[in-house]
C-alpha positions as CSV (number, residue, x, y, z in Angstrom):
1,X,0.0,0.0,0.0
2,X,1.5,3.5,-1.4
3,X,0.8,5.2,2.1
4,X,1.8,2.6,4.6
5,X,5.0,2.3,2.5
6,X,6.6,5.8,2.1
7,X,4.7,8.2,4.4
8,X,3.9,6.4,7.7
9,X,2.1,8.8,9.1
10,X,1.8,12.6,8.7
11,X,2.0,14.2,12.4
12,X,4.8,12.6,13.7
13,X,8.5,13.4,14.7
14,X,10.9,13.5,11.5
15,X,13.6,11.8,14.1
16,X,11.5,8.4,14.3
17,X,11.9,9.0,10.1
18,X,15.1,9.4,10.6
19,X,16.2,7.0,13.1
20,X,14.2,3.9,10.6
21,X,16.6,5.2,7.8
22,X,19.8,6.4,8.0
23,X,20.6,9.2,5.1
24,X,24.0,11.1,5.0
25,X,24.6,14.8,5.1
26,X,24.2,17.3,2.5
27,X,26.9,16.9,-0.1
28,X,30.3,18.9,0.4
29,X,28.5,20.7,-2.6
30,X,25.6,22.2,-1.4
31,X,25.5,25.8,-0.2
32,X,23.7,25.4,3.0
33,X,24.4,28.0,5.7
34,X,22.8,29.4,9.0
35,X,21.1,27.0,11.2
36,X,22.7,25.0,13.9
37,X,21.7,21.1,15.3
38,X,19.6,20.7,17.4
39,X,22.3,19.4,20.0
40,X,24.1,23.0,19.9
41,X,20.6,25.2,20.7
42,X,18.1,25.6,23.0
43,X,16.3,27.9,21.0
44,X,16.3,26.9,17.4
45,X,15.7,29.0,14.7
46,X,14.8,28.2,10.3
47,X,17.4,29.8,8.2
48,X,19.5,29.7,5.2
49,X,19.2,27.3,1.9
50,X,20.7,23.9,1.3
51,X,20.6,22.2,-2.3
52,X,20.3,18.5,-2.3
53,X,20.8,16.3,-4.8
54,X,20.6,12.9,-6.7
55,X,23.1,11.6,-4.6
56,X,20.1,11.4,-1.1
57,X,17.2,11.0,-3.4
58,X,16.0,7.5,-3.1
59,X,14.2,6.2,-6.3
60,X,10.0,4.8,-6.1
61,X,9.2,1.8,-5.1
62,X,8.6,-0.1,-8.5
63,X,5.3,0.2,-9.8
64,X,4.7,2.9,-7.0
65,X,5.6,6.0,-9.0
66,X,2.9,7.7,-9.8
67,X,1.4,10.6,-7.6
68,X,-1.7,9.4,-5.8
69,X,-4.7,11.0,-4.0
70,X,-2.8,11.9,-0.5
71,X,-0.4,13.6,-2.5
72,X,0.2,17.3,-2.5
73,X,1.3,18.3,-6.4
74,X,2.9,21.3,-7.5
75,X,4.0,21.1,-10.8
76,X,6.6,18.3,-10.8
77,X,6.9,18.6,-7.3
78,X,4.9,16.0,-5.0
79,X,4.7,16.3,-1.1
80,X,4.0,12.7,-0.3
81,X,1.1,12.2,1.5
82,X,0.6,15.8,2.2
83,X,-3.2,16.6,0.9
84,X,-4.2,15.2,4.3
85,X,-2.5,17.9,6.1
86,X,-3.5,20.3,3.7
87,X,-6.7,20.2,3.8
88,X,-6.4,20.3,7.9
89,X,-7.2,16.6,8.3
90,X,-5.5,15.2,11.4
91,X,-4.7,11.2,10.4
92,X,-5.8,9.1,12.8
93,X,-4.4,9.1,16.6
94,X,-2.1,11.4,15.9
95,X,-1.5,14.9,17.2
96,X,1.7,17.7,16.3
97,X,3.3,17.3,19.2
98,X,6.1,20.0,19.8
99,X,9.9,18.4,20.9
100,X,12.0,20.0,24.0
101,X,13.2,22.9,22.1
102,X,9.3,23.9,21.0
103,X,9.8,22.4,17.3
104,X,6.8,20.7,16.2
105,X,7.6,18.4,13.6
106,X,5.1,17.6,10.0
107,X,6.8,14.6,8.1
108,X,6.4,14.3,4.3
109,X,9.1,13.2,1.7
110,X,9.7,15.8,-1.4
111,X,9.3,13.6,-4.8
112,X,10.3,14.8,-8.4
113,X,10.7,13.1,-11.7
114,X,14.3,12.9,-13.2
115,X,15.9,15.4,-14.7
116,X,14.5,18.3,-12.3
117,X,15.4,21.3,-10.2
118,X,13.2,22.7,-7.9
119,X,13.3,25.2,-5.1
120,X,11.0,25.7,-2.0
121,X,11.2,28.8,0.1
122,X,9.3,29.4,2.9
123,X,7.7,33.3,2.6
124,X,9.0,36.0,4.2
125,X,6.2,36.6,6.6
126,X,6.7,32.8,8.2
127,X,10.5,32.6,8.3
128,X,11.0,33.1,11.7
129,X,8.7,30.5,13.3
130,X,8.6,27.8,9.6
131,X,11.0,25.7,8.3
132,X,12.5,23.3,5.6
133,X,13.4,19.8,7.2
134,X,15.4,17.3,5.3
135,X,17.6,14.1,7.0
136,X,20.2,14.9,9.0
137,X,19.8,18.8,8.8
138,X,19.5,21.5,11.4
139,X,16.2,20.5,13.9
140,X,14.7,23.3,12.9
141,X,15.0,23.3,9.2
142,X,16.2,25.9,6.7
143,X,14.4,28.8,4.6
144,X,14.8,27.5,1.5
145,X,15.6,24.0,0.0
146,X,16.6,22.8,-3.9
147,X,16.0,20.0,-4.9
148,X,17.7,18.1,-7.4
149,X,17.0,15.1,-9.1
150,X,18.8,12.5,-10.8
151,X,19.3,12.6,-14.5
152,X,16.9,9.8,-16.6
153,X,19.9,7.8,-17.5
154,X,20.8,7.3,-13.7
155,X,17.6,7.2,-12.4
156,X,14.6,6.8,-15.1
157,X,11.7,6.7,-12.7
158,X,10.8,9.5,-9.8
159,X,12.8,9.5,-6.5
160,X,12.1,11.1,-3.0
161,X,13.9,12.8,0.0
162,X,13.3,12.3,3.7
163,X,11.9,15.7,5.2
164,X,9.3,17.9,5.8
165,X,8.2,20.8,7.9
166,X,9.1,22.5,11.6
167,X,7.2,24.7,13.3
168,X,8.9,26.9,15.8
169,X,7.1,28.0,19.3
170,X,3.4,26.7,17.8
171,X,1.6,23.4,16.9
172,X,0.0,24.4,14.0
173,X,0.2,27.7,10.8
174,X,-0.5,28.1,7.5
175,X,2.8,28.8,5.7
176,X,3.1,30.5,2.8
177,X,5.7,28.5,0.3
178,X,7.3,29.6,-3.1
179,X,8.3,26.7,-5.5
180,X,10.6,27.9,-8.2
181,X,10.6,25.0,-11.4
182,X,14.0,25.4,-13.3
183,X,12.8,26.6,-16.3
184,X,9.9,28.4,-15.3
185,X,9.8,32.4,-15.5
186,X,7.2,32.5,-12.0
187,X,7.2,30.6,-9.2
188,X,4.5,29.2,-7.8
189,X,2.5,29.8,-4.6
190,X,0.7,28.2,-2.2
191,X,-0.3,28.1,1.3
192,X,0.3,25.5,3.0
193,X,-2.1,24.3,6.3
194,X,-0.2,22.7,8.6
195,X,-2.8,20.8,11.8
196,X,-5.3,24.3,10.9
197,X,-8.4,24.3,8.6
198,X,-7.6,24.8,4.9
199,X,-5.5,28.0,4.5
200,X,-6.9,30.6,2.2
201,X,-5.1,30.8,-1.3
């Protein structure tokens, strides 16, 4: 079963994610900045960008590689399993629980087709209390994240990364996001509703 498989659950700590599959750091290559661990702050905070690329995506489950209806899409971009939260639907017997340092953490994988670049910024009006979470980054996540898939000939069929969303000093928001397609002249825009009612659009 497509959600049992790759998302778990939806309101759940990312370090349970994390602990069930070890992922390695950002490449040497990636421009992160900002952010410390969580072990070096009492008081985390989201900031600065990080590009990942083919090297942590993990490639579909065979014949599981097609977006389905728990799935948040944006352009090429799919947030697995991520309508649920969107629309403000709690899964059930679960509950955004925040972490010592007040993060509360919202789990969903980021999944692209090969041969794509995307970017996801968090707006300026949520940046001090939302964040970008991917494996093995700061606890409470970065402002912006690119995403980079693998080229076809590596990797013909759509991969995912490990991640999702931190809230910072609250349980739930709607956070305003900005995906950038490469190749695109706009970005996109959504809100997204994070343990609230559908966010206005």
């Amino acid at each position: 079963m497509r959600f049992a498989r790759r998302r778990i659950s939806w309101l759940v700590p990312l370090a349970a994610l994390f602990a069930l599959s070890a992922c390695s750091a950002p490449s040497s290559g990636s421009d992160s900045t900002g952010a410390p661990g969580s072990s070096e702050a009492a008081s985390p905070s989201p900031s600065g960008s990080v590009t990942i690329g083919c090297d942590l995506a993990r490639p579909d489950d065979p014949g599981d590689s097609d977006p389905g209806p728990d799935d948040l899409i944006v352009g090429p971009l799919v947030y697995l399993g991520a309508v649920l939260a969107y629309q403000g639907t709690d899964l059930p017997g679960t509950a955004p629980v925040p972490d010592d340092n007040g993060v509360t953490y919202f789990k969903t994988g980021a999944d692209l087709p090969p041969d794509k670049t995307v970017t996801v910024s968090v707006g300026d009006a949520a940046r001090s209390y939302a964040g970008i979470v991917i494996a093995d980054g700061p606890s409470a996540g970065y402002s912006s994240v690119t995403y980079v898939s693998c080229p076809t000939q590596q990797q013909p069929s759509r991969m995912w990364w490990a991640g999702g969303f931190a809230l910072i000093g609250r349980q739930s928001a709607c956070v305003p996001l900005d995906v950038h397609v490469k190749g695109e002249s706009e970005p996109r825009h959504l809100q997204l509703s994070l343990a609230v009612d559908p966010c206005d659009q």
